[in-house]
Backbone as numpy.savetxt, mean C-alpha at the origin, in Angstrom:
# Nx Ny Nz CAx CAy CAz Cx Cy Cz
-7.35 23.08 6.86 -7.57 21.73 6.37 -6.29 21.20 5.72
-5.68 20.22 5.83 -4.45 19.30 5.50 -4.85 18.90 4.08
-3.34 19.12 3.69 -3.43 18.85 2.02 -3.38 17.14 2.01
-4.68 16.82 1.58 -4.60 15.40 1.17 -4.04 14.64 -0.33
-3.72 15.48 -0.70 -3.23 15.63 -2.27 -1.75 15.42 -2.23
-0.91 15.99 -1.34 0.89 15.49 -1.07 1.06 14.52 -0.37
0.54 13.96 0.81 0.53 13.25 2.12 0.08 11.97 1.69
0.48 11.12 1.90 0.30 9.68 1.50 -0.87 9.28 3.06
-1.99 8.30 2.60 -2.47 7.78 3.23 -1.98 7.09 4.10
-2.63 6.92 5.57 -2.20 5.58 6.52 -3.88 4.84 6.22
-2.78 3.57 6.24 -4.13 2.57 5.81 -4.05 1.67 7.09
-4.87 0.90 7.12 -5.39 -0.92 7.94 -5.60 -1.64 6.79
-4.85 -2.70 6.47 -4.70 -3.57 5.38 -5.52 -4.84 6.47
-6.80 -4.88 5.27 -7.22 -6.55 6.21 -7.40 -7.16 4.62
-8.11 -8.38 4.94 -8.25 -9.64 4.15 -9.43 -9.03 3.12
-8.54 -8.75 1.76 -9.45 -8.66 0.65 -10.67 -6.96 0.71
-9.70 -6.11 1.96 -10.00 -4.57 2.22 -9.19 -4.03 2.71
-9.23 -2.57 2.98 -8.05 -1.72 3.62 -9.17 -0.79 3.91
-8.90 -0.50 5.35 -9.57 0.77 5.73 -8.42 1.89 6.04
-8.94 3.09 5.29 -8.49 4.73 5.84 -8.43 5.05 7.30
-6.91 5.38 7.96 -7.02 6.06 9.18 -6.59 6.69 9.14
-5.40 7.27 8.18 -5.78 8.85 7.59 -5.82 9.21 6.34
-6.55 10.12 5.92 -6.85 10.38 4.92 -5.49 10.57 3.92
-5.74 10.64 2.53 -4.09 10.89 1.53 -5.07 10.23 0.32
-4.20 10.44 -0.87 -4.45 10.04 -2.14 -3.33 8.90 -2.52
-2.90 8.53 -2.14 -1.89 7.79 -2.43 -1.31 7.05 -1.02
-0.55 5.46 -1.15 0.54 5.25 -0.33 1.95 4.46 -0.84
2.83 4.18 -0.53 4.16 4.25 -0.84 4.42 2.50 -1.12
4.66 2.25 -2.19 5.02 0.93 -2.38 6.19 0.53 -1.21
5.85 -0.72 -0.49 7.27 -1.07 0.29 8.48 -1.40 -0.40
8.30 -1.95 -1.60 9.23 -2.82 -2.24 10.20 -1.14 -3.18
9.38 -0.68 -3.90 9.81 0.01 -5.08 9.92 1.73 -4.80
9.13 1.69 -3.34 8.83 3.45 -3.05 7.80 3.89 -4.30
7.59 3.45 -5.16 6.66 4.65 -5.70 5.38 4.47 -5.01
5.12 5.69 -5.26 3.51 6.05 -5.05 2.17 5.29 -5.72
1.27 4.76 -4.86 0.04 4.18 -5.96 -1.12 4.97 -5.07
-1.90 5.34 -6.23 -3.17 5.32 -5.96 -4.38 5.09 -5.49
-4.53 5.41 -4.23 -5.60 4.41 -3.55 -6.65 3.54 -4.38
-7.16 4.20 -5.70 -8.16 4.03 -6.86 -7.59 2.95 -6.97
-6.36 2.52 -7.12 -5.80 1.37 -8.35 -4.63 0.14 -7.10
-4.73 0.52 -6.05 -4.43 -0.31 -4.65 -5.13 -1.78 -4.93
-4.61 -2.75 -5.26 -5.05 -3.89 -5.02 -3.74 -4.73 -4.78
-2.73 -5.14 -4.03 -1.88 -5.75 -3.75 -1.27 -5.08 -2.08
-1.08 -5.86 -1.20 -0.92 -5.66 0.21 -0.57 -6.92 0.96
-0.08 -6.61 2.20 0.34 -7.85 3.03 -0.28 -7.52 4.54
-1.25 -8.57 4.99 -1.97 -7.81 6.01 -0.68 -8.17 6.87
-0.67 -9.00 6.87 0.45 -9.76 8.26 1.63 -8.17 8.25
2.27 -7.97 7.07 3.55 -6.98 7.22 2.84 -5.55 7.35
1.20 -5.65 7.25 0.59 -3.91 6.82 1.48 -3.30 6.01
1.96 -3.28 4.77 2.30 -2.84 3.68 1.58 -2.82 2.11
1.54 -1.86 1.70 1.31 -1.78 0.21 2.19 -2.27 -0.62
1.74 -3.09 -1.97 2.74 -3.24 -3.00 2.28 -2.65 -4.43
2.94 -2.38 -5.85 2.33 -1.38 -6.58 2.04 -2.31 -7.27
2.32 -3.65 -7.16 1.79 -4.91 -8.58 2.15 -6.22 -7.76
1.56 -6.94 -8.81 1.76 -8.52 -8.36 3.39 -8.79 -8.22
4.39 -8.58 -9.20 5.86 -8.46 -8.70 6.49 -7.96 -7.62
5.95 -6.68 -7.77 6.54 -6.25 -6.12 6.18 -7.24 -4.77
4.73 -7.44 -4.57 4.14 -8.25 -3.72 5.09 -10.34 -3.62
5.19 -10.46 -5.05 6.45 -11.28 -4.92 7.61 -11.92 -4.67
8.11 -10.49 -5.20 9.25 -10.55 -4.66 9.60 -9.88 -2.83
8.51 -9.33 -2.10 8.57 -9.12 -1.17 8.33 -10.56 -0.21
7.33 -11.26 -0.64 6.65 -12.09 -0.11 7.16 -13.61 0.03
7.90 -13.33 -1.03 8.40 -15.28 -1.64 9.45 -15.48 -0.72
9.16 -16.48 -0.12 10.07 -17.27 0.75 11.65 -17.00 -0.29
12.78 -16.81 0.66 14.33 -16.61 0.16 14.95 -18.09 0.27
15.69 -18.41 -1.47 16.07 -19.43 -1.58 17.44 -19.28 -1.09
């Protein structure tokens, strides 16, 4: 059985959910690399399928470049 405890999740980021397609405890902020918690996952971009670890990261990933 695969350690789900080191291995970062693959997710499906949809609108206001994310489904598991593989299992992990965690996945990798795009912006910052750290690790978040699937528990505490609420920031994502369905269009890019990426995780972000807060409303800033998701920001500054997201905000149109002046």
């Amino acid at each position: 059985m695969a350690d789900t405890d080191s291995a970062p999740a693959t997710l499906h980021y949809g609108d206001g959910e994310f489904v598991v397609l593989k299992p992990g405890r965690f996945v990798v902020c795009a912006v910052s690399e750290r690790p978040i918690a699937l528990e505490v996952l609420r920031y994502w971009s369905v269009a890019l399928q990426e995780p972000y670890a807060g409303a800033g990261q998701a920001l500054q990933r997201l905000a149109p470049s002046r």
